[in-house]
ROTORLO-248925 format. One record per residue: residue in three letters; x, z, y of N, C-alpha, C in turn. Coordinates in pm, whole numbers, plus 32768, in hexadecimal, padded with zeros to 4 digits. Each point is the difference from the previous one (the first is absolute). Last residue first. Layout:
<recs>
ALAXZYXZYXZY/...
</recs>
This chain:
<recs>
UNKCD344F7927A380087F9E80707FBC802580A7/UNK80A981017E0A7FB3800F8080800B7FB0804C/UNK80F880BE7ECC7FF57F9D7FD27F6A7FF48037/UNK81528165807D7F8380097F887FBD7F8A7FF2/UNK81747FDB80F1802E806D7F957F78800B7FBD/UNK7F797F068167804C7FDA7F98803F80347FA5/UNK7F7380E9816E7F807FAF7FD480347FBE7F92/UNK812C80A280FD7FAF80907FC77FC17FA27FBE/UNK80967F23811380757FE97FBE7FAE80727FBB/UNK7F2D7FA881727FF77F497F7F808A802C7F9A/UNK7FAA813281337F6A80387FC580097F797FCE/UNK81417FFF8113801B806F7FCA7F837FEE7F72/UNK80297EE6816380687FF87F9F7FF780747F9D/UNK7EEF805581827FE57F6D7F8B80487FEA7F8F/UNK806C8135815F7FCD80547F8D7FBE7F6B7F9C/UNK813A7F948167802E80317F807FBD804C7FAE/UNK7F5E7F398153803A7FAB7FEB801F80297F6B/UNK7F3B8130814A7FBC7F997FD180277FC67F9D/UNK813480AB80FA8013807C7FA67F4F7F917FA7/UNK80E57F5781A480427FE67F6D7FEF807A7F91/UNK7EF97FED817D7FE37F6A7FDF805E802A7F75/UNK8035814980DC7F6C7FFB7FE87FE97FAD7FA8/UNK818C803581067FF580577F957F7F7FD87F82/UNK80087F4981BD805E7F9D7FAA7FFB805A7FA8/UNK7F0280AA81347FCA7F8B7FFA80537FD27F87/UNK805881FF804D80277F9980447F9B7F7C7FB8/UNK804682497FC87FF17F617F907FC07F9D8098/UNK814882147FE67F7E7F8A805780127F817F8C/UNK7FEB82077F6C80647F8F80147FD67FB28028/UNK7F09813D7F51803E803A7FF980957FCF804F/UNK7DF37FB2801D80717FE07FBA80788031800D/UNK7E697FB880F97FF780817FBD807F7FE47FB1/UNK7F6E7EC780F58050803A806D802480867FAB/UNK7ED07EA47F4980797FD28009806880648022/UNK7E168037803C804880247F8D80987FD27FED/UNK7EF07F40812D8026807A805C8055803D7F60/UNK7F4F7E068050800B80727FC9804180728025/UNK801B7E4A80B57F7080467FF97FD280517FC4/UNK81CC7F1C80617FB0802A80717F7F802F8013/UNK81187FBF7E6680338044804A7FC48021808C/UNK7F547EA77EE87FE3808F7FAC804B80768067/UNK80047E2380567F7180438023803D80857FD7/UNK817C7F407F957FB57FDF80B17FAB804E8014/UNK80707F717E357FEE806C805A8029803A8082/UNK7F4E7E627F6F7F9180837FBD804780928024/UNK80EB7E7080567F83801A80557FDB802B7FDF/UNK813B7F977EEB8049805780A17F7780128048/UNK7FB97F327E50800480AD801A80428028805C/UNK7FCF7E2980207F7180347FF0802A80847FD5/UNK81667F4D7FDF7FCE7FC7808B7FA480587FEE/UNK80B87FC77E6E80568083806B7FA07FEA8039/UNK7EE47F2D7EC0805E8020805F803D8045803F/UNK7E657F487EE3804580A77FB980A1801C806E/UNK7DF67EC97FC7808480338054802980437FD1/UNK7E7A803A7F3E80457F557FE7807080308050/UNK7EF481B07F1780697FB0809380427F707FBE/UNK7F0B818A7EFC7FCA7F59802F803B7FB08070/UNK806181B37F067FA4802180667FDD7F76803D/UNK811C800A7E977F8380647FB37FAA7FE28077/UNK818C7F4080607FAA7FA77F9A7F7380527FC5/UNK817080DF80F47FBA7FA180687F777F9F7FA7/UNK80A681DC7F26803F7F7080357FD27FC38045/UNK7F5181947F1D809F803C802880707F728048/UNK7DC281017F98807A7F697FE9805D80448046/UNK7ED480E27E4E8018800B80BD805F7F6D800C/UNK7F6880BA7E687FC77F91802D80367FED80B1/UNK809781697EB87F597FF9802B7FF57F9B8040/UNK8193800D7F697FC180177F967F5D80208039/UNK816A7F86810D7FE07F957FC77F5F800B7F84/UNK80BC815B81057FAC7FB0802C7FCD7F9B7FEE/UNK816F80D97F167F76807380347F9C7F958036/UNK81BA7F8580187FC97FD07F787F8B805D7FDD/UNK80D2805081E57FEC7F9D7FCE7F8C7FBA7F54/UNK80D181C880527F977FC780737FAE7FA27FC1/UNK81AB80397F6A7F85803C7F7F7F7E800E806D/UNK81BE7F2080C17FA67FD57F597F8380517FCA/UNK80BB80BD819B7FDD7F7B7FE67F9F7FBC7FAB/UNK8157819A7FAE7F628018803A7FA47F7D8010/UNK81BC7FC57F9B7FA0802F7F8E7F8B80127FFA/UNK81357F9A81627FEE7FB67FA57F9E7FEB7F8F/UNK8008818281BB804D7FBC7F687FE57F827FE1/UNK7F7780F5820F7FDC7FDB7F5580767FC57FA6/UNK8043807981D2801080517FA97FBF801A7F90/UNK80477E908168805A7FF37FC77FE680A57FA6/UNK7E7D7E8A8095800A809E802080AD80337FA3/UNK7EDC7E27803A804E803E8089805F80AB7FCC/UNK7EEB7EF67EC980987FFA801B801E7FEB804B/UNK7E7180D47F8C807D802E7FAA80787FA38040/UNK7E507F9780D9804B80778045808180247F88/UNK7F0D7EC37F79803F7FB480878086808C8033/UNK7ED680227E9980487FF17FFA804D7FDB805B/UNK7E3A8090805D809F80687FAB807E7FC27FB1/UNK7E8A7F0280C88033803F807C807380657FC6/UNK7EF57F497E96804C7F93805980748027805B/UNK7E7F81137F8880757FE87FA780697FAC800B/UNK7E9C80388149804D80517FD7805C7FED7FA8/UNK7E9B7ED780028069800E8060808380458021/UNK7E9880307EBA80367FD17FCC804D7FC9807C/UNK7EF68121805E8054805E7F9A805D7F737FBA/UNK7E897F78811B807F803A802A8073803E7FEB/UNK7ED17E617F2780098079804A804A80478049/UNK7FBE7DE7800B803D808D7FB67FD280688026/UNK7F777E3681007FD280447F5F803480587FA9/UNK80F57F18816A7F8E8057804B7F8280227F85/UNK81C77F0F80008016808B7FE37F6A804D8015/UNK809D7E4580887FF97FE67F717FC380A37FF3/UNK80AC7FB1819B7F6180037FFC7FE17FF07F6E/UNK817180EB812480047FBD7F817F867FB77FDA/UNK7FFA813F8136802F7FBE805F80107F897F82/UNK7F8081A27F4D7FA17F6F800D803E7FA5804A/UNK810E81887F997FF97F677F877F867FCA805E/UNK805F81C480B080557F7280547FE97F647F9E/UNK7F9881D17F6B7FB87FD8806280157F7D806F/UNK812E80A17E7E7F4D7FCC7FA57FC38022809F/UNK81AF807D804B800E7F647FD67F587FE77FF9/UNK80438185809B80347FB780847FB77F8A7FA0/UNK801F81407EB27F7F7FE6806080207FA68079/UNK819A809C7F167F977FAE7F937F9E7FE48057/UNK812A80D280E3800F7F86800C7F987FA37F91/UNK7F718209807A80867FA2805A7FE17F727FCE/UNK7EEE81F48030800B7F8E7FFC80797FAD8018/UNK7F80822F7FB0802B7FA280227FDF7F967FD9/UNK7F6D81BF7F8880667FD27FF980487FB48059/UNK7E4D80B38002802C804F801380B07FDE7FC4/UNK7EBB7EA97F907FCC805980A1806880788062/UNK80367EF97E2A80367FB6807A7FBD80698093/UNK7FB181137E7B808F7FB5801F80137F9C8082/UNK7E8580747F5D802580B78052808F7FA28023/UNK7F0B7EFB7ED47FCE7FE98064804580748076/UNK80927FAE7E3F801E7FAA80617FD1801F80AA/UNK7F7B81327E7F807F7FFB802A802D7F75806E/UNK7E1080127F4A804B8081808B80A57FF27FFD/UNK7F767E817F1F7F9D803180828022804F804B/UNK80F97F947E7E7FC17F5E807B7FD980138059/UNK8052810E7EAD8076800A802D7FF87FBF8086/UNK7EC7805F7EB48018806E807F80807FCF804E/UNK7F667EDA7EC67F87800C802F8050806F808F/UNK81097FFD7EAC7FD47F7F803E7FFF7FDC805A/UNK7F8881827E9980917FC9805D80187FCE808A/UNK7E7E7FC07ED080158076803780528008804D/UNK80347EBF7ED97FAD7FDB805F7FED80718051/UNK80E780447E9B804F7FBE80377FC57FDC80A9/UNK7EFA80EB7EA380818054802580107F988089/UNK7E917F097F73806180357FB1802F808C8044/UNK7E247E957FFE80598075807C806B802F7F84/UNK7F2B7DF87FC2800480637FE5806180848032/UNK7FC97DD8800B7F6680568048801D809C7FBD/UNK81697E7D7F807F7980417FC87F808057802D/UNK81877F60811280007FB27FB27F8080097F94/UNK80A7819880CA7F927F99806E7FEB7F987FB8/UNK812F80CC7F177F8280387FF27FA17FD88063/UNK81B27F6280317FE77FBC7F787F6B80477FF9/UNK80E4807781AA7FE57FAE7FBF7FA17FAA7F83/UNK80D281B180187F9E7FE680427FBF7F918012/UNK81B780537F467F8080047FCF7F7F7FFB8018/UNK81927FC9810C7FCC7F677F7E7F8580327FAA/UNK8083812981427FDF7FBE804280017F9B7FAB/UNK80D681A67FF87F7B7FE07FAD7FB77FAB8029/UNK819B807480B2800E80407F6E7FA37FB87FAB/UNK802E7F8C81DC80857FDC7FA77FC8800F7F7F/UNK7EE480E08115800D7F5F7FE9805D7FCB7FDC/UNK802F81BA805E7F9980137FB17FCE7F557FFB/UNK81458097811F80537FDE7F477FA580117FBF/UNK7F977FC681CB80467FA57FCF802E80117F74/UNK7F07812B80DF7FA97FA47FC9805D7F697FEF/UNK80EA81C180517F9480087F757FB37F807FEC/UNK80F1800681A5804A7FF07F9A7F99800C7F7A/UNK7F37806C817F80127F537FF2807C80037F8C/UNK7F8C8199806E7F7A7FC47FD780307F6E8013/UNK8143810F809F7FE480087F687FA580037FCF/UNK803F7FA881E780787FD47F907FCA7FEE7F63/UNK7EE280CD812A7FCA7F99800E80907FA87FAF/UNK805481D380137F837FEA7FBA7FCF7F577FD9/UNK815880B68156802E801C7F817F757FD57FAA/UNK7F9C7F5881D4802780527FD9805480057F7F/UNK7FFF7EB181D47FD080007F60803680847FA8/UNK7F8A7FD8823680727FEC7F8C7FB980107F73/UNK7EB37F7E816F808D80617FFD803D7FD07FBF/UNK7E407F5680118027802380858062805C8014/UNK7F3E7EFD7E7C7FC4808C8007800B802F808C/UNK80F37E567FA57F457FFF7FFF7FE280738003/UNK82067FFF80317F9E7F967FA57F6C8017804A/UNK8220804D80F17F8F80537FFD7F917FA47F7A/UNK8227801E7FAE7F717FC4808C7FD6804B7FD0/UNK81A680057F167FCA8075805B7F947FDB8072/UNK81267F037EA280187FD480957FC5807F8078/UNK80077FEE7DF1805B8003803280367FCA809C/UNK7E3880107F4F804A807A7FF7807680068020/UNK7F467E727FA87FB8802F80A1802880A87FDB/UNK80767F5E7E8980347F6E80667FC5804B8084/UNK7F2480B77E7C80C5802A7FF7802A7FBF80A0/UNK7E607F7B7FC67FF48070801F808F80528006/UNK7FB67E357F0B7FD5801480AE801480828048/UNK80087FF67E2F80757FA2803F80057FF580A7/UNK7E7280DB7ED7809A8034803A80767FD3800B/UNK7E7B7F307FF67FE18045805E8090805C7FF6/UNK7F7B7E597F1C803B8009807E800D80798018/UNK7F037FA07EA2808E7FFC7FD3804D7FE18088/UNK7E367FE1801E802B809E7FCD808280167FE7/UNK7F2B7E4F803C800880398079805080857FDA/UNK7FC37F2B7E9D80637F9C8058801E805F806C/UNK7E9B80777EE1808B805B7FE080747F90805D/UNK7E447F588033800080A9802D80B2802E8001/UNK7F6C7E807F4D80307FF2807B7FEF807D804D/UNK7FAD7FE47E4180887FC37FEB801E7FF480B9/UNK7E3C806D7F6F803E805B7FE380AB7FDD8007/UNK7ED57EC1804E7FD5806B8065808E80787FC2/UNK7FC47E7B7EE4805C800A80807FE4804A8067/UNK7F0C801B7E628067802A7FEF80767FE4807D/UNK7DB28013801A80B77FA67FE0805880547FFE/UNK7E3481357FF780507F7B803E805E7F977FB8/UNK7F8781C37F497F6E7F6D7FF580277F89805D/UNK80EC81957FF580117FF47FAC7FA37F9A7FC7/UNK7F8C8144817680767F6B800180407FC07FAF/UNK7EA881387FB07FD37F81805780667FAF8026/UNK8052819B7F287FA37FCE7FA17FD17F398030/UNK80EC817E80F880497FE17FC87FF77F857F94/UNK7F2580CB81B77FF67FFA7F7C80597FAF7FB8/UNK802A814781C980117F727FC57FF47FE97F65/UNK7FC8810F823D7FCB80247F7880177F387FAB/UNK8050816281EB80327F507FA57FD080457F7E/UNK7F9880E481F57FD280007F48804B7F697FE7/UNK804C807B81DC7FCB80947FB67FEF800F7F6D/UNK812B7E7E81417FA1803A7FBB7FA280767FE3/UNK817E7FDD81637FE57F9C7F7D7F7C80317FE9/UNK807C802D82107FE080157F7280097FA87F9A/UNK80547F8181D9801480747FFE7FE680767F7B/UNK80867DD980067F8D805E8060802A808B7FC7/UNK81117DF180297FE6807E7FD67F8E80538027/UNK80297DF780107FF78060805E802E80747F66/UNK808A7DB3802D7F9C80617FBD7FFF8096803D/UNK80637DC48027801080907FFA7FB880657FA2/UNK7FD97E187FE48010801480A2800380878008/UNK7FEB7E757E2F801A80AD805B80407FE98080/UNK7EBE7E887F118088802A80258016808F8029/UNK7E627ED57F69803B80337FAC807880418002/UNK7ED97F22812980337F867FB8803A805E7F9E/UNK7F10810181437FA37FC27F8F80407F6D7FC4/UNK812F81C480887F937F88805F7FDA7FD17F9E/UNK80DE82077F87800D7F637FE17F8C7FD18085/UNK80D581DC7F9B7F9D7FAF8065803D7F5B7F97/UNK804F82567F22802C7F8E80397FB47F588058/UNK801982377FCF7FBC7F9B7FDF80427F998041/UNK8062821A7F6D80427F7980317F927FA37FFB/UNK803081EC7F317FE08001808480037F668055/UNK803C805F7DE98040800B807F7F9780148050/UNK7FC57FC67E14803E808880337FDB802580A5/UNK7FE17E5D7EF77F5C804D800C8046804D802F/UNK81487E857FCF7FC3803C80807FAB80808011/UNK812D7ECA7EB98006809080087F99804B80B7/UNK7FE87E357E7D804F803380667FA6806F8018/UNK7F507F217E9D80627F858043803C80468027/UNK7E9880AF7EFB80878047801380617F978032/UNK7DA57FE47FD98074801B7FD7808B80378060/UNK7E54808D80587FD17FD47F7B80847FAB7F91/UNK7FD581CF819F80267F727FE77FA97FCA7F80/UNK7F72816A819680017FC87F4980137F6E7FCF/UNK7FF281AD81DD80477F917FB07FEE7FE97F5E/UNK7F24812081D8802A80107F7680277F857FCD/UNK7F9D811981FA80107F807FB6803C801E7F5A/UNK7F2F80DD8221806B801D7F787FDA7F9A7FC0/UNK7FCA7FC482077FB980287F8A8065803A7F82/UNK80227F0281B78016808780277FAA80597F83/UNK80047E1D80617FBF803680237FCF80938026/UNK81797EF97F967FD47FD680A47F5080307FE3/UNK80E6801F7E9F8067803680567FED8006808A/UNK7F087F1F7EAA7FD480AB7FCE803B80308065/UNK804E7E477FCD7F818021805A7FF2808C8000/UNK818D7F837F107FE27FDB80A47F8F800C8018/UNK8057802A7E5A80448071801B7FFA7FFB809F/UNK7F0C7ECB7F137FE980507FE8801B8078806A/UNK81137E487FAB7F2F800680797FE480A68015/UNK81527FB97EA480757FEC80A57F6A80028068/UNK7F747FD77E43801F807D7FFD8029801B80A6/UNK7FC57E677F6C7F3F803E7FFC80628071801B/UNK81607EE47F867FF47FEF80A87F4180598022/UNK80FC80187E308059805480A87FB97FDF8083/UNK7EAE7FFE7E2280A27FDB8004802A80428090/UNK7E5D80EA7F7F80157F7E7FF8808E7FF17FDF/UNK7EAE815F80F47FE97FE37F87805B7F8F7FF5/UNK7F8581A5813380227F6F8001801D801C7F9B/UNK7EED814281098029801B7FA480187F4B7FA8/UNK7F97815F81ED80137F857FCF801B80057F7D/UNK7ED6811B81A0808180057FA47FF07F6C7F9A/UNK7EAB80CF8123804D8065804680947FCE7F7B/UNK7E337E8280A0804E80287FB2805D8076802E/UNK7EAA7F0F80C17FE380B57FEC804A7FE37F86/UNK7FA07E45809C7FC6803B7F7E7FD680AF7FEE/UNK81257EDA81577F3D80137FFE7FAD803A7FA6/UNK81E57FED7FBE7FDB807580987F517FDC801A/UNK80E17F1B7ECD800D803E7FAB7FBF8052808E/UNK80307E65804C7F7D80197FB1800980A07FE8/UNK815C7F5E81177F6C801F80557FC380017F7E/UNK81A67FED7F647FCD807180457FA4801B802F/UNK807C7E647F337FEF80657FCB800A80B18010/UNK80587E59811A7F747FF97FB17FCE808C7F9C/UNK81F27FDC80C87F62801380957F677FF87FB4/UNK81827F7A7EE57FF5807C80007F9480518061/UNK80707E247FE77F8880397FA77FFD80AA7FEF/UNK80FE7F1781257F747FD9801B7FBA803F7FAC/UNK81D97FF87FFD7FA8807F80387F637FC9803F/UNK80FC7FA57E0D7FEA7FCE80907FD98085806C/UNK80347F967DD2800B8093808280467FC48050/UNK7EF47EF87E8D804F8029805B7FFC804B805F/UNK7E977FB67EC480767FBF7F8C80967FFC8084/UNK7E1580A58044800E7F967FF0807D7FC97FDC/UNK7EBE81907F8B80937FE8804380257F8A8008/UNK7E2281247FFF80137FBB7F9E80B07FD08067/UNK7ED581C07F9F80027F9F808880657FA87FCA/UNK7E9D81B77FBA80407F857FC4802D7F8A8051/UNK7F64822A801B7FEA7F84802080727FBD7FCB/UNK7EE481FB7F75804A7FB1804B7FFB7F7A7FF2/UNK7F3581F57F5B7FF97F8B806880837FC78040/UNK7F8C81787EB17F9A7F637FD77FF37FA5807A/UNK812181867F0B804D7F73807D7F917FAC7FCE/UNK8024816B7ED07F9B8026805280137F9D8067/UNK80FD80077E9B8031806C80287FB27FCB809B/UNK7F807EF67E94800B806A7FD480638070801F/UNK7FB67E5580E27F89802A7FCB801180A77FCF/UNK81707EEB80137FED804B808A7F6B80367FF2/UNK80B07F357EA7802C808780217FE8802B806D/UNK7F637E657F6C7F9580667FC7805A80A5801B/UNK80B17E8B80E17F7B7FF7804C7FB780777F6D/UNK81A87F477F878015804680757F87804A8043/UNK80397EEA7E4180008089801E8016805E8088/UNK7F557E3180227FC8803E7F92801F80867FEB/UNK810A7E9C810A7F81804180487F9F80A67F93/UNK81A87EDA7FAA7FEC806A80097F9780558037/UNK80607DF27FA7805B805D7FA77FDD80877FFE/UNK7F2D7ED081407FCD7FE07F66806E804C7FA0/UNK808B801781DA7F66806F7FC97FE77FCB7F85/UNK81887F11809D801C80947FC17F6A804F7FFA/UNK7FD47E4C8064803680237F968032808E7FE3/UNK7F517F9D81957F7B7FF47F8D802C80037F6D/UNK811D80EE81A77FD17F7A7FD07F9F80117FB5/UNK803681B78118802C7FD17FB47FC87F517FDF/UNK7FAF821680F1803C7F78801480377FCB7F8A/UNK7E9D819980AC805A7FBD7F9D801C7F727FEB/UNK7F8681B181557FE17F95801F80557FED7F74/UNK7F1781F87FFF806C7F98801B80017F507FFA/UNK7F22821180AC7FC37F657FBA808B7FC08003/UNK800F81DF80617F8A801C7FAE7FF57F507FC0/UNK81F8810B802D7F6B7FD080337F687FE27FC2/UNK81E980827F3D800E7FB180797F9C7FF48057/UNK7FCC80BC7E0A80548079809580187FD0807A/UNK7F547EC87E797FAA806E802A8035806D8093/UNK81077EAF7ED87FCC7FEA808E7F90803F8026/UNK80EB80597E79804B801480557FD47FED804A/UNK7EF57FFA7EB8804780757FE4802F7FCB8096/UNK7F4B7E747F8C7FA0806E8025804C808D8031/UNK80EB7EB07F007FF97FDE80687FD980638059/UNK803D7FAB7E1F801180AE80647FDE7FFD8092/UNK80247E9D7E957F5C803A7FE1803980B4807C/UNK81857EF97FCC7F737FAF80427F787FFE7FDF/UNK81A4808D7EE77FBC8030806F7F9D7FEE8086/UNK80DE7F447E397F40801580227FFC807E8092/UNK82107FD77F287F9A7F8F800A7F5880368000/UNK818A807181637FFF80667F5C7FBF7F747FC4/UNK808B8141820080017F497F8E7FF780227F77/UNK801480E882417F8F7FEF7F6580357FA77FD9/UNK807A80FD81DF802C7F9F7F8F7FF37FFF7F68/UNK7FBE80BE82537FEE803C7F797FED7F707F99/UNK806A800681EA801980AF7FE37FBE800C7FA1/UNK81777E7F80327F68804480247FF580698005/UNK81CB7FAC80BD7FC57FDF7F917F788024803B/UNK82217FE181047F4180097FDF7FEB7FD67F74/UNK819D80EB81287FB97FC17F9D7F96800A7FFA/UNK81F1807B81567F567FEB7FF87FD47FC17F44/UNK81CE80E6817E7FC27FA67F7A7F5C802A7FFE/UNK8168802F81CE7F74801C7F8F803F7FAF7F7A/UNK81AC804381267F907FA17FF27F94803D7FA6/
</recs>
């Protein structure tokens, strides 16, 4: 069987790098289309537009994101950028301005540059966009034939967000080599379009014990708007390590779950990283070659960044066997990730593994005197 891995083909982070902008997207073309909300331009417009200034990019276009990567709007944001004599893209924003981004650029057969503003989830890396409809629901999502060319990430800027951006990043992030072990030991093919290499292994491991390690601290310095070590860390762990990871790793049961919660409709205001987390426990107690131990310290990890770990965190009135035999129902018949597993997980598995990560994350929760 091939093995395959993708990554960008070039990865900046630091803090004020976003006065570099200019430096990298100079080599992509002569006009680039720049996408982005009005909030993320009132954050960064300023140093972006005087660097590009000052690496001679005195022409390009502005094109404003209407807040979902639809494929309506993605269609919108190609014809301006193609009327404009835009030859390249350069997205600006949270996941779903970026997921626009990386798709019009893709279908327009352009090179593309990525600049997250925060660290929810591990996407800027990938090659992936994900589709929501204009009620807010995911309806897929396409691979394309390139990542990125430039992810570039100030370190400086995300560190100005909420502290739950950053807590649902490492949610998501703290999947990837659980997931990746798990779809390894079954030998599929992942997202890169082969086998998961030695590399894409031990880039999702590093970014699992690099959030284990330094992941409260981080935290606490977001907590204060300030770039640490820790944040550094982090920061890399979230992005490029996660991101090479699930791509070039694998997907399994954590993600099945956090894409399957809206069927949950309480659930449809979480992020995703904070889905995920959720979804990782579900998956810990399906999986008979985690520890006990391991578990717990998962587990009380998550507690500790705020992540939910209970039905009560994620707002579910219903909390029923019944109602999780139907969720996972859905989850098994609409998630393809399911199949990556190392071991078939069944509708009833599902429901009673749900069941017991609740229990689980109300008995953690209490040892630390945690309602």
């Amino acid at each position: 069987m091939k093995k395959v891995i993708r990554m960008p083909g070039k990865y900046i982070q630091g803090e004020g790098v976003i006065q570099d902008v200019g430096e990298y997207a100079k080599p992509l073309g002569t006009k680039p289309a720049l996408v982005w909300g009005s909030h993320t331009r009132a954050a960064v417009a300023e140093p972006v537009l005087e660097s590009l200034k000052n690496h001679e990019i005195n022409e390009y276009f502005e094109i404003h994101f209407n807040g979902e990567s639809s494929h309506e709007e993605i269609a919108r944001l190609q014809e301006e950028a193609k009327s404009a004599g835009c030859d390249y893209v350069i997205g600006f924003g949270g996941g779903k301005a970026l997921d626009s981004s990386r798709a019009m650029a893709s279908r327009m057969g352009v090179r593309y540059m990525i600049v997250p503003t925060i660290a929810s989830n591990d996407s800027p890396t990938s090659a992936c966009a994900v589709y929501y409809n204009e009620e807010h629901e995911c309806i897929g999502n396409e691979m394309f034939a390139f990542n990125p060319d430039v992810v570039l990430i100030d370190t400086g800027i995300i560190v100005k967000a909420p502290a739950r951006y950053m807590a649902a990043g490492i949610g998501d992030a703290l999947a990837t080599w659980l997931e990746a072990n798990s779809s390894y030991k079954n030998r599929g093919a992942v997202f890169a379009g082969g086998g998961s290499t030695m590399t894409a292994q031990m880039m999702s491991k590093l970014c699992f014990d690099t959030i284990m390690g330094y992941g409260k601290e981080c935290i606490e310095a977001v907590k204060c708007n300030v770039v640490t070590a820790a944040v550094e860390k982090v920061v890399e762990s979230t992005t490029l390590l996660s991101g090479i990871g699930w791509e070039s790793g694998g997907l399994t049961c954590a993600h099945a779950v956090a894409n399957s919660l809206p069927v949950l409709h309480e659930t449809h205001d979480f992020l995703h990283g904070e889905k995920v987390s959720f979804g990782i426990i579900v998956q810990l107690m399906l999986d008979e070659d985690m520890t006990q131990e391991e578990i717990y310290r998962i587990v009380d990890f998550e507690i500790d960044m705020g992540l939910p770990v209970t039905f009560d965190d994620l707002g579910l009135k219903d909390q029923s066997l019944e109602r999780m035999q139907k969720f996972g129902e859905h989850a098994v018949k609409n998630e393809t990730y399911i199949q990556t597993m190392y071991f078939p997980v069944t509708a009833s598995s599902m429901a009673g593994a749900m069941m017991a990560a609740n229990s689980l994350g109300k008995r953690r929760k209490a040892l630390k005197g945690i309602k």
